[in-house]
C-alpha positions in Angstrom: 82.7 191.3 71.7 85.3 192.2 74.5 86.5 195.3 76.0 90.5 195.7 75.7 92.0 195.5 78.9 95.7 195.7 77.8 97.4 197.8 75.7 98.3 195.0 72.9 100.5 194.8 70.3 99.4 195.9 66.6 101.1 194.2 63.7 101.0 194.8 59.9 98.0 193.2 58.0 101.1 192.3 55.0 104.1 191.4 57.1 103.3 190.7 60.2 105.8 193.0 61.9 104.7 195.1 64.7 103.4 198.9 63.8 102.8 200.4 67.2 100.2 200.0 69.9 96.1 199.3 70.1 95.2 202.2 71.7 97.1 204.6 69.8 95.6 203.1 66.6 92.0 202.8 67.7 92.3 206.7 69.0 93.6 207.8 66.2 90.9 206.6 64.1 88.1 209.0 62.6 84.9 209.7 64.4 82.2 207.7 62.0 79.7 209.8 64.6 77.4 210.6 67.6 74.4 208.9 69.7 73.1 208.9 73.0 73.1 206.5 75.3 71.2 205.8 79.1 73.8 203.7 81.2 72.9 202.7 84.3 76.2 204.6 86.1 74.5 207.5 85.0 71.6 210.3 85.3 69.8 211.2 81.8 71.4 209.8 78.7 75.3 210.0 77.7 76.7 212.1 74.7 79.0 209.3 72.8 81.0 209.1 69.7 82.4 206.3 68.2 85.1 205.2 66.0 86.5 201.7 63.9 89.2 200.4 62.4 90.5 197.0 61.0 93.5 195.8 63.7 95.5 192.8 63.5 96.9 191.9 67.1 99.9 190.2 67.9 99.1 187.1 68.9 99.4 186.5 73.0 102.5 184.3 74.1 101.8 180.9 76.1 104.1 179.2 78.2 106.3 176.9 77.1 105.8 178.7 73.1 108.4 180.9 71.9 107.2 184.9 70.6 104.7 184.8 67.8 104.4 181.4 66.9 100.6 181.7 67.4 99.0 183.5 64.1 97.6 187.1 64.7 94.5 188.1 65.3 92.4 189.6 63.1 89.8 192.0 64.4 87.7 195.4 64.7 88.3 198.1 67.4 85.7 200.2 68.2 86.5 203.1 70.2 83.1 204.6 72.2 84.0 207.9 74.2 82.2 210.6 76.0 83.7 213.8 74.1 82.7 216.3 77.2 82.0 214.9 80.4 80.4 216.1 83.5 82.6 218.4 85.9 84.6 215.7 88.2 83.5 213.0 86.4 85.6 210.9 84.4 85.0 210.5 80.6 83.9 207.7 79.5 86.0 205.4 76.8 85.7 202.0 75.9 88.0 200.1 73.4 85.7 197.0 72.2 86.9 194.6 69.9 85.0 192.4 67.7 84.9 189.4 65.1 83.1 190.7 62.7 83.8 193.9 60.2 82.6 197.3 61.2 82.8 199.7 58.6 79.5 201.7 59.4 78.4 204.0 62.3 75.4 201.8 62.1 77.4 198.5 62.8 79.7 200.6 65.5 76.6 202.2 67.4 75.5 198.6 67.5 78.3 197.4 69.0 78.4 199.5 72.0 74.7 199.0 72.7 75.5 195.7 72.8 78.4 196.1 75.2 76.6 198.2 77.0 74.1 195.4 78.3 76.8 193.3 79.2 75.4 194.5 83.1 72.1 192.2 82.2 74.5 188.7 81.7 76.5 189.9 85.2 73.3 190.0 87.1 71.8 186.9 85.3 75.2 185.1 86.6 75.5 186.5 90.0 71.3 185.2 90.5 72.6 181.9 88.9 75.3 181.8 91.1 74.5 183.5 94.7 71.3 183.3 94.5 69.9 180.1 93.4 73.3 178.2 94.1 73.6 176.8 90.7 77.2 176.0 91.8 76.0 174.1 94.9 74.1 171.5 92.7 75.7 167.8 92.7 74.5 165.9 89.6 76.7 164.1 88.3 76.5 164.3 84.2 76.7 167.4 82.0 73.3 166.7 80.6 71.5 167.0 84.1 74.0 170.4 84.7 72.3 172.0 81.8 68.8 170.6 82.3 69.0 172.1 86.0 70.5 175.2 85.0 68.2 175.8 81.6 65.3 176.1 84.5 66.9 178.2 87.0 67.8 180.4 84.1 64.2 181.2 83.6 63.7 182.0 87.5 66.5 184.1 87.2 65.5 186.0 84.5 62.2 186.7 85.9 63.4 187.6 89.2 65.9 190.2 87.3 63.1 191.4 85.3 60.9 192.1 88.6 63.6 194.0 90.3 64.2 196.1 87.2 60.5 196.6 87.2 60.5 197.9 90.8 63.9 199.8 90.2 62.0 202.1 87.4 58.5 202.0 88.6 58.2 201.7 92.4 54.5 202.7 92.7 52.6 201.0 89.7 50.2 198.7 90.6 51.8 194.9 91.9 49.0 193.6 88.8 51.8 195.3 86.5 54.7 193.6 87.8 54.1 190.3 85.4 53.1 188.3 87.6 49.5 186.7 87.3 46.6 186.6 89.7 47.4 183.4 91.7 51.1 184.2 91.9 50.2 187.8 94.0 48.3 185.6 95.9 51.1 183.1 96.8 52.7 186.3 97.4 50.3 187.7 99.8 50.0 185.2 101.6 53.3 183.9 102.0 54.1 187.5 103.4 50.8 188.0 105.4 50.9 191.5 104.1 48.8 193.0 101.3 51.0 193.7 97.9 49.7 196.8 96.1 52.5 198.0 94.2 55.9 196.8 93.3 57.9 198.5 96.2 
């Protein structure tokens, strides 16, 4: 699942020619319905609709490769947009495309909640990255990457999990935040101050 960033090509699924432009297509397509969505951008939860249809993209040019020589691309577009829109606020639209078939509202509606969480693989990357310094490491084989990597993973993912925790409920009790008995108290003392809630 991507989001469409560029304005491709659309060819004929028989022939191959060209037949106009993705976002024309995908906007032209009929509404298969309506669902609500919380987005993190945003207060409350966002009217959406959402839309499919079958595309076949021209296939991109690499250097050195003359015009279509590549096969095209067969695909879904999804089209998820916000119908009305706050005052000054720009209405939302993403064009997602896809590998597999969507035919349903069902399978469409899926496919934007899943796009929709691509914030929670950012943030697991940037605490990879920045924060641990999975990039700094100097082993030497591929096998000892992963292995270092498969365990940071886990301390990144709990460390995104406790700031989420603390983003939605600042004041519960710190023996809510997941973390067990003897792990507060690593914490407590490590800080010298007395951890009651999340905040």
């Amino acid at each position: 699942m991507i989001r469409a960033a560029q304005d491709r090509a659309v060819v004929d699924f028989r022939t191959g020619k060209p037949v106009g432009r993705l976002f024309a297509q995908v906007r032209a397509a009929s509404k298969l319905g309506e669902f609500h969505l919380k987005l993190r951008a945003r207060p409350g939860r966002v009217a959406l609709a959402v839309s499919a249809t079958p595309v076949q993209l021209r296939a991109p040019q690499r250097p050195g490769q003359s015009a279509g020589k590549n096969p095209p691309i067969s695909c879904s577009a999804v089209r998820v947009w916000e119908r009305e829109a706050p005052a000054g606020v720009e209405p939302l639209e993403w064009i997602l495309l896809c590998d597999r078939e969507v035919e349903s509202f069902r399978q469409a509606r899926e496919c934007a909640w899943q796009y929709a969480t691509r914030w929670l693989i950012e943030e697991l990357h940037k605490a990879l990255k920045s924060g641990l310094g999975a990039e700094r490491l100097q082993l030497q084989t591929a096998a000892r990457l992963w292995a270092a990597i498969a365990i940071m993973s886990v301390v990144a993912l709990r460390l995104i999990e406790l700031r989420e925790r603390v983003r939605i409920w600042p004041e519960a009790a710190a023996e809510k935040s997941g973390l067990d008995e003897l792990e507060l108290e690593v914490l407590r003392r490590r800080s010298g101050k007395e951890i009651r809630t999340f905040a």
